[in-house]
C-alpha positions as CSV (number, residue, x, y, z in Angstrom):
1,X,8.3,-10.4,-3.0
2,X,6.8,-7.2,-1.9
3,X,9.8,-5.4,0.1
4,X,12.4,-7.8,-0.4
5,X,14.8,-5.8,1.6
6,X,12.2,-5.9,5.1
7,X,13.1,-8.7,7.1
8,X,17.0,-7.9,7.3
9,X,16.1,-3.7,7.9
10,X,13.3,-4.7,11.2
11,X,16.1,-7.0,12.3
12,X,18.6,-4.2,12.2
13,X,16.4,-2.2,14.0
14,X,14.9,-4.1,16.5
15,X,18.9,-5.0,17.5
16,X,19.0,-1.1,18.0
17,X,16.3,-0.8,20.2
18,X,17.2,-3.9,22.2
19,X,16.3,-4.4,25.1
20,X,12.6,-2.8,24.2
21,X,10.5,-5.1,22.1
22,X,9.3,-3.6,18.5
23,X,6.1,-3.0,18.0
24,X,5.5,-3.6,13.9
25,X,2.2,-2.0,12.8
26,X,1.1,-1.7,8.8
27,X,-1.3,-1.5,6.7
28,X,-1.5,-4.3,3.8
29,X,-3.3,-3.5,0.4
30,X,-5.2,-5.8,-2.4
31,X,-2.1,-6.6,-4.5
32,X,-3.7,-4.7,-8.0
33,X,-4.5,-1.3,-6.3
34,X,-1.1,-1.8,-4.5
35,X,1.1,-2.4,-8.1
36,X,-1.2,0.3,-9.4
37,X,-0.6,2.8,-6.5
38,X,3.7,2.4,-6.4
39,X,3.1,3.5,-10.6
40,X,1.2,6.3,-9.4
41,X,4.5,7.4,-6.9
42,X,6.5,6.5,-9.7
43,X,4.8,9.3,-11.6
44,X,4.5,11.4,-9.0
45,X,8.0,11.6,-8.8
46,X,9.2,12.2,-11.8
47,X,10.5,8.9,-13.3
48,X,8.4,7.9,-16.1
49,X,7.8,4.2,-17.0
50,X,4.7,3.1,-19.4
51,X,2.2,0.8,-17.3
52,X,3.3,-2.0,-19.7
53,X,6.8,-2.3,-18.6
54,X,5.8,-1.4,-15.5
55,X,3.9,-4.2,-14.8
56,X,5.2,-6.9,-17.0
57,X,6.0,-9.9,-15.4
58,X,3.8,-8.7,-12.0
59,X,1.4,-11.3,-11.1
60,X,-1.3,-9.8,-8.3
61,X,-2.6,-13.0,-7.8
62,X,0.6,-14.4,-6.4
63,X,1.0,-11.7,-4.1
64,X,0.9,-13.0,-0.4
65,X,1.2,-10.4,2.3
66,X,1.9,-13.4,4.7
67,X,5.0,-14.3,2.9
68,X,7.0,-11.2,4.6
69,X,4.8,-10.9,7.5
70,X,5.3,-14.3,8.8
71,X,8.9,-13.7,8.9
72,X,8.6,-10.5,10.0
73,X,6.6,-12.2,13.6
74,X,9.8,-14.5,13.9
75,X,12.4,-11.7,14.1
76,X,14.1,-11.4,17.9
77,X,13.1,-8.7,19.7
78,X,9.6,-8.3,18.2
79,X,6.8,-8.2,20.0
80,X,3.7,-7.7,18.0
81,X,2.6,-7.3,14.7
82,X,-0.5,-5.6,13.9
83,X,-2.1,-5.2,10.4
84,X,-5.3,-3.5,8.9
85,X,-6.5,-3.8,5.3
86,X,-5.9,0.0,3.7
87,X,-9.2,-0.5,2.5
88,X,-10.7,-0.7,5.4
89,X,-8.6,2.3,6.9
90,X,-11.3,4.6,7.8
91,X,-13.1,2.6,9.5
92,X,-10.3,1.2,11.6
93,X,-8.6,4.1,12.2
94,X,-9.6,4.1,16.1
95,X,-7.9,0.6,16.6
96,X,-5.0,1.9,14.6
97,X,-4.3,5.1,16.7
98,X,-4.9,2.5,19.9
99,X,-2.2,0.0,18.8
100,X,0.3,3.2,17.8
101,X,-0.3,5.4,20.9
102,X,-1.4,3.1,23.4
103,X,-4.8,3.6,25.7
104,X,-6.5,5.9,26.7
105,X,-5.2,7.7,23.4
106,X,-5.6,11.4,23.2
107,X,-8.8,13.2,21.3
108,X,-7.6,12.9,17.8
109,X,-9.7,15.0,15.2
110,X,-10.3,12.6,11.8
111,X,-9.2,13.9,8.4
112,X,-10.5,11.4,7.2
113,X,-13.7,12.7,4.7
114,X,-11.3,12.8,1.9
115,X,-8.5,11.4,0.4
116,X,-5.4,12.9,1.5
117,X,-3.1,11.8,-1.4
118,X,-5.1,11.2,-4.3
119,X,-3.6,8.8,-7.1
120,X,-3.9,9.4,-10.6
121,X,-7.2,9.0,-13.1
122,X,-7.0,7.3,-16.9
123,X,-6.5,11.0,-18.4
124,X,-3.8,12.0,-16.0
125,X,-1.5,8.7,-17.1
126,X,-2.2,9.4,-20.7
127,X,-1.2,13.3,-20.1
128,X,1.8,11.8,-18.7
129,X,2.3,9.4,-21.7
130,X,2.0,12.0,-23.9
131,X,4.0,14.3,-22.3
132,X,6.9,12.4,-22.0
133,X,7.0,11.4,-25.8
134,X,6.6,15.1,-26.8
135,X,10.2,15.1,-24.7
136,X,8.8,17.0,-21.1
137,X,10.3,15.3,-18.2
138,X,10.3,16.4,-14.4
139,X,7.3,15.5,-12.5
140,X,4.7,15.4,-15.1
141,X,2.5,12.7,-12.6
142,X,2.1,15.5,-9.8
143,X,1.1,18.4,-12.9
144,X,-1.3,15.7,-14.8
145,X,-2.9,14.9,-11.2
146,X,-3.8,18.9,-11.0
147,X,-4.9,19.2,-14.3
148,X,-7.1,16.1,-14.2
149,X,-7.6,15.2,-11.1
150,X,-9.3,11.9,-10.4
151,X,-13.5,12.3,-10.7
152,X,-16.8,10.9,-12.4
153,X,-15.2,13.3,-15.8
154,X,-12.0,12.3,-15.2
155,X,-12.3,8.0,-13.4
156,X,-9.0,7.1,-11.6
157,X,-6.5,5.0,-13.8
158,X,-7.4,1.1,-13.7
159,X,-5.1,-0.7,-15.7
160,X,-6.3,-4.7,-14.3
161,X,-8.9,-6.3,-16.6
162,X,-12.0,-7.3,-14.1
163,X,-11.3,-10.9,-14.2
164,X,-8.0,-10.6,-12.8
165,X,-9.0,-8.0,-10.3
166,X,-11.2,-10.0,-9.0
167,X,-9.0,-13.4,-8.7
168,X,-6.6,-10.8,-6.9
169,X,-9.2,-9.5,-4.4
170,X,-10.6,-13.4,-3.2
171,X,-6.9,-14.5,-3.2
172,X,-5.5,-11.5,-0.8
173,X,-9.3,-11.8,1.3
174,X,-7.9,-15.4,2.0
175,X,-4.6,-14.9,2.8
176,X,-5.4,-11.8,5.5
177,X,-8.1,-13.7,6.8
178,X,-5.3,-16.9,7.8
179,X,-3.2,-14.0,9.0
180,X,-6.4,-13.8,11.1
181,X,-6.5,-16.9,12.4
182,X,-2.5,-17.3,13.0
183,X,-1.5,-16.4,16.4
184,X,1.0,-14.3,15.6
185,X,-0.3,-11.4,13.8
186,X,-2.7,-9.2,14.9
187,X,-5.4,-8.4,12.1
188,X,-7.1,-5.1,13.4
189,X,-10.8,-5.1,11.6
């Protein structure tokens, strides 16, 4: 389960902010660019793990957002829950500083043209690899993502084979759109 430890941290809080209802907003990401972005941070931050024992025993396909936002719905003391797909993020972001702030929201310049937190690219995960066998440590993911930084010379890292990429996308598409259609969850697309 993706965030095992969610349901009994929003309870917590929303017992601290009784009486006001919480307001849960999130964004929820196709299962193999999510696995593929927490080994990025993992990089990033200095604690090195190969992509093979990383992901061994992970299973995009399985991955169902509306197993912990279901749950998440049912908690006392929340109000609303409101998702967006990350990959539909800049397109959404409007709806998503609406449900945040409230209306009328405030003139909010977008920074949106580029990505703000790049992940890694093929050669930076390698660097890292290699890095780490030669006996560097510290945070070779944040130095390999400077030195080859994610571009048409240097295509982001993209571990999946197609196939299973693909399963992955149709089965999340179908589980956000019943999120969709549940009347419990607010899907903002």
């Amino acid at each position: 389960m993706i965030y095992p430890k969610a349901i009994e941290r929003l309870t917590r809080l929303a017992q601290l902010v009784a009486p006001n209802p919480l307001h849960i907003a999130m964004a929820v990401r196709e299962p193999c660019s999510y696995y593929v972005s927490v080994y990025n941070q993992l990089l990033l931050s200095g604690r090195f793990q190969t992509w093979e024992r990383f992901s061994k025993g992970l299973d995009p396909t399985a991955v169902k957002w509306s197993d912990i936002l279901r749950p998440m719905a049912k908690i006392p003391g929340v109000a609303q829950v409101s998702i967006w797909r990350y990959e539909d993020y800049h397109r959404v972001f409007p709806q998503v500083l609406d449900r945040l702030i409230g209306q009328p929201r405030p003139e909010i310049p977008s920074l949106l043209e580029k990505r703000l937190h790049a992940g890694l690219s093929e050669r930076a995960v390698n660097a890292c690899c290699t890095w780490h066998a030669a006996g560097y440590g510290g945070r070779l993911g944040a130095v390999a993502r400077e030195d080859f930084p994610i571009s048409d010379v240097y295509p982001k890292f993209a571990p999946w084979p197609e196939a299973l990429v693909r399963e992955s996308q149709a089965a999340y598409g179908q589980d956000i759109d019943a999120l969709g259609r549940a009347h419990e969850i607010t899907v903002l697309e």
